[in-house]
C-alpha positions as CSV (number, residue, x, y, z in Angstrom):
1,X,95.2,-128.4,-119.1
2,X,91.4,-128.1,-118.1
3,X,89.0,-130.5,-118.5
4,X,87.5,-128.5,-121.9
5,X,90.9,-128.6,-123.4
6,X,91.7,-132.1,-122.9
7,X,88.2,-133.1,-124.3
8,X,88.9,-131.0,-127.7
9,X,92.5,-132.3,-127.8
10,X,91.0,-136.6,-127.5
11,X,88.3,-134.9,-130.4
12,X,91.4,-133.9,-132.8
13,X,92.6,-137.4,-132.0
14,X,90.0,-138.9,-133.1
15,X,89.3,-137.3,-136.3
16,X,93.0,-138.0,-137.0
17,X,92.1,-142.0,-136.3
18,X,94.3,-141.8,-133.5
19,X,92.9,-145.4,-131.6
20,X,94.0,-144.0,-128.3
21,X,92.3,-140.9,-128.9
22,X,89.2,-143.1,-129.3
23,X,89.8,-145.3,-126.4
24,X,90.3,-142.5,-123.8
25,X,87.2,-141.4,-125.6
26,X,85.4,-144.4,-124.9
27,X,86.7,-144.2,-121.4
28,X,85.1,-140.4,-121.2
29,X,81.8,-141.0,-122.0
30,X,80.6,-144.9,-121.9
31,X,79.1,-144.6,-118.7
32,X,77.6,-141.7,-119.5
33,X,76.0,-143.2,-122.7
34,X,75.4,-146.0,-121.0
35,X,73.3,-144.5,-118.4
36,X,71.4,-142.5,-120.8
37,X,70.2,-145.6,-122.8
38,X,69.4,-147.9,-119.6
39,X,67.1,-144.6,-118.2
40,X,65.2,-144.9,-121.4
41,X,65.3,-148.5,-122.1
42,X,65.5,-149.6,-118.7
43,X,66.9,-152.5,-120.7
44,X,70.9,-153.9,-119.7
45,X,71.3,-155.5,-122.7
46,X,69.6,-153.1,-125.0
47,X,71.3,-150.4,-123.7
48,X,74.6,-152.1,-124.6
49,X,73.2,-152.6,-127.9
50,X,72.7,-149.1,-128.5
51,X,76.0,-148.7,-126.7
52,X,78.6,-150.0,-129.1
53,X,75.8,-148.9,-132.0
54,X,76.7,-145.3,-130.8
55,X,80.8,-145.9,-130.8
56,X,80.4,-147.1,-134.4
57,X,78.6,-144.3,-135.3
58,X,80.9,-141.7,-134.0
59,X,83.7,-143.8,-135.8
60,X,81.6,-143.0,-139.4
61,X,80.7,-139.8,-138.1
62,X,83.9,-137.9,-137.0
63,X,83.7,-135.9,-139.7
64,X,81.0,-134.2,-139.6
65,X,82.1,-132.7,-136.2
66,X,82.8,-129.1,-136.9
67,X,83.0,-128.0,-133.6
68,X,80.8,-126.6,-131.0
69,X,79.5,-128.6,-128.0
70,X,80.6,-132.2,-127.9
71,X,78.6,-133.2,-125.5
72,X,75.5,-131.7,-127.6
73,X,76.8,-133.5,-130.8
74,X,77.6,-137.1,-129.1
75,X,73.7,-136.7,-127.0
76,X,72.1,-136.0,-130.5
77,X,73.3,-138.6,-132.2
78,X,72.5,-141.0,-129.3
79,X,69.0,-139.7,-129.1
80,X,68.4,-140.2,-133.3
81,X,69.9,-143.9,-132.4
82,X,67.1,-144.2,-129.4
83,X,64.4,-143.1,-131.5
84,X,65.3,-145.3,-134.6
85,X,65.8,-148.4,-132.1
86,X,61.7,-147.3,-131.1
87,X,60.8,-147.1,-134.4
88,X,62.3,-150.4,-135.2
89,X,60.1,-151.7,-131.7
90,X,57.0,-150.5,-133.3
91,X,57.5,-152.1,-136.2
92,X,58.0,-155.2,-134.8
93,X,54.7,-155.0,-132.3
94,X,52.6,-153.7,-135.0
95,X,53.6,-157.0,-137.2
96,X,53.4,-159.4,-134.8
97,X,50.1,-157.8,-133.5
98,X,48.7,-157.8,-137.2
99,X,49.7,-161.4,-137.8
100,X,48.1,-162.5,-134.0
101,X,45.0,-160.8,-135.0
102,X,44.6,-162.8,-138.3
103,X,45.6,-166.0,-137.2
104,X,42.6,-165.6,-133.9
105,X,40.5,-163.9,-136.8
106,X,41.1,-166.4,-139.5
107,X,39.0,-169.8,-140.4
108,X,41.6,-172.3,-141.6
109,X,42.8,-172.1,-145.4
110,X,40.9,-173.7,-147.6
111,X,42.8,-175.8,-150.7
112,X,41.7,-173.5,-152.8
113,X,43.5,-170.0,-150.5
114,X,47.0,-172.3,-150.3
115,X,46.9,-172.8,-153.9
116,X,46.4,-168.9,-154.2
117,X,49.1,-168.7,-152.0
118,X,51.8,-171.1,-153.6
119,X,50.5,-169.0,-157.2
120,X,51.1,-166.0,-155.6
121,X,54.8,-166.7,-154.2
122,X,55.4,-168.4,-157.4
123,X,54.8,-165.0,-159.8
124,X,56.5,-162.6,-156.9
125,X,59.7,-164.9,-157.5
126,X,59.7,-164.4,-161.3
127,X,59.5,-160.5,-160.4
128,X,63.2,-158.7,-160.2
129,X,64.3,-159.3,-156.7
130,X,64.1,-155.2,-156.0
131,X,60.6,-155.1,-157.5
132,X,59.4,-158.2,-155.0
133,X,61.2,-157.1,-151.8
134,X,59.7,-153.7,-152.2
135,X,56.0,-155.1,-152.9
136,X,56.6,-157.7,-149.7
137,X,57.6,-155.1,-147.5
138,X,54.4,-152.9,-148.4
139,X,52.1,-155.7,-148.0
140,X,53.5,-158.1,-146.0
141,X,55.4,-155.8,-144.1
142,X,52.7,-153.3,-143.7
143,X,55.2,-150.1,-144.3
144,X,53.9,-147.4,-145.3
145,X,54.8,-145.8,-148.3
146,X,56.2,-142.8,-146.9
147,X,58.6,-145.7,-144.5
148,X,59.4,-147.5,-147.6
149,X,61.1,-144.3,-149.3
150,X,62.6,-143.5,-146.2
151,X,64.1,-146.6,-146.0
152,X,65.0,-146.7,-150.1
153,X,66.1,-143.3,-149.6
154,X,64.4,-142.4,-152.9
155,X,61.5,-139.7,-153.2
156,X,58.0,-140.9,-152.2
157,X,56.6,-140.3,-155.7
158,X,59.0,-142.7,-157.0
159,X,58.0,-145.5,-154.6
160,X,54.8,-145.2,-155.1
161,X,55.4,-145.3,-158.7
162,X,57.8,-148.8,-158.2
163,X,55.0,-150.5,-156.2
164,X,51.9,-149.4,-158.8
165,X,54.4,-150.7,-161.9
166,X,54.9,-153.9,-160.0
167,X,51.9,-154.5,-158.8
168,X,50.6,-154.5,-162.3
169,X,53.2,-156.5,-163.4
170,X,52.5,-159.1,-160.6
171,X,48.2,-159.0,-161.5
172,X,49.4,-159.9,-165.2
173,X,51.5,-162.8,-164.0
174,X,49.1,-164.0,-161.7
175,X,46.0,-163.3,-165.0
176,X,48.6,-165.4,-167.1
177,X,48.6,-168.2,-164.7
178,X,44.9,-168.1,-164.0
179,X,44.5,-168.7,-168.0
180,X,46.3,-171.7,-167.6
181,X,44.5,-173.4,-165.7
């Protein structure tokens, strides 16, 4: 049995949910893998993050294997996890780098911003919770709305739509509160 065989015989394992199928799998390619993520992380432990992130994605992905080159399939889908671990990076420098520029920018609060503050956290907790998350990840989070739908996996139109309703509900909450006073 050649080496081509073999490889699409441990495939039709797996897509059965044969385990061993999987391990000698696993034994196939986790170096491989592995190498591929430390070149472009040059990261240990993040490249056994994205190591065991790629296993559990062939596991839900099996499936959608229709045949072809296996080595193509398995690469692409460790690439897409790559870039979405960048993505995620990106994220994460642009917040903190927004937040360290506004805390060096920034004169402290005055009693007057903290008590806009504790209003403002007040009215976003009588908001639905799905209404709030989304209107905390635009403006705290800094997403943009075309990331937001992405990540809702709803149209962009309708995101938009979901942050302008609940940003008018929010500015009648907060009028509400201001009245009272």
């Amino acid at each position: 049995m050649d080496e081509s065989d073999k490889l699409n015989e441990i495939v039709a394992g797996c897509k059965r949910g044969d385990s061993e199928a999987f391990s000698q799998l696993l034994d196939m390619y986790a170096g491989r893998c592995f190498g591929y993520f430390y070149r472009l992380s040059g990261k240990r432990e993040v490249s056994n993050d994205l190591l065991s992130t790629l296993f559990i994605k062939l596991v839900e992905k099996f499936g959608s294997f229709k045949g072809g080159s296996f080595n193509s399939w398995l690469f692409t889908i460790a690439s897409n996890i790559f870039y979405d671990y960048l993505r995620h990076q990106q994220r994460q420098k642009r917040l903190i780098d927004g937040k360290t520029a506004a805390i060096r920018s920034k004169t402290p609060p005055t009693r007057a911003d903290i008590a806009m503050s504790d209003t403002l956290q007040m009215q976003l907790e009588k908001l639905d919770k799905d209404t709030a998350e989304l209107l905390i990840m635009r403006f705290y989070g800094q997403f943009t709305f075309k990331e937001l739908s992405k990540m809702r996996d709803e149209p962009i139109g309708t995101t938009l739509s979901k942050v302008h309703r609940g940003l008018k509900k929010l500015r009648g909450l907060m009028e509400a509160e201001k009245a009272k006073e």
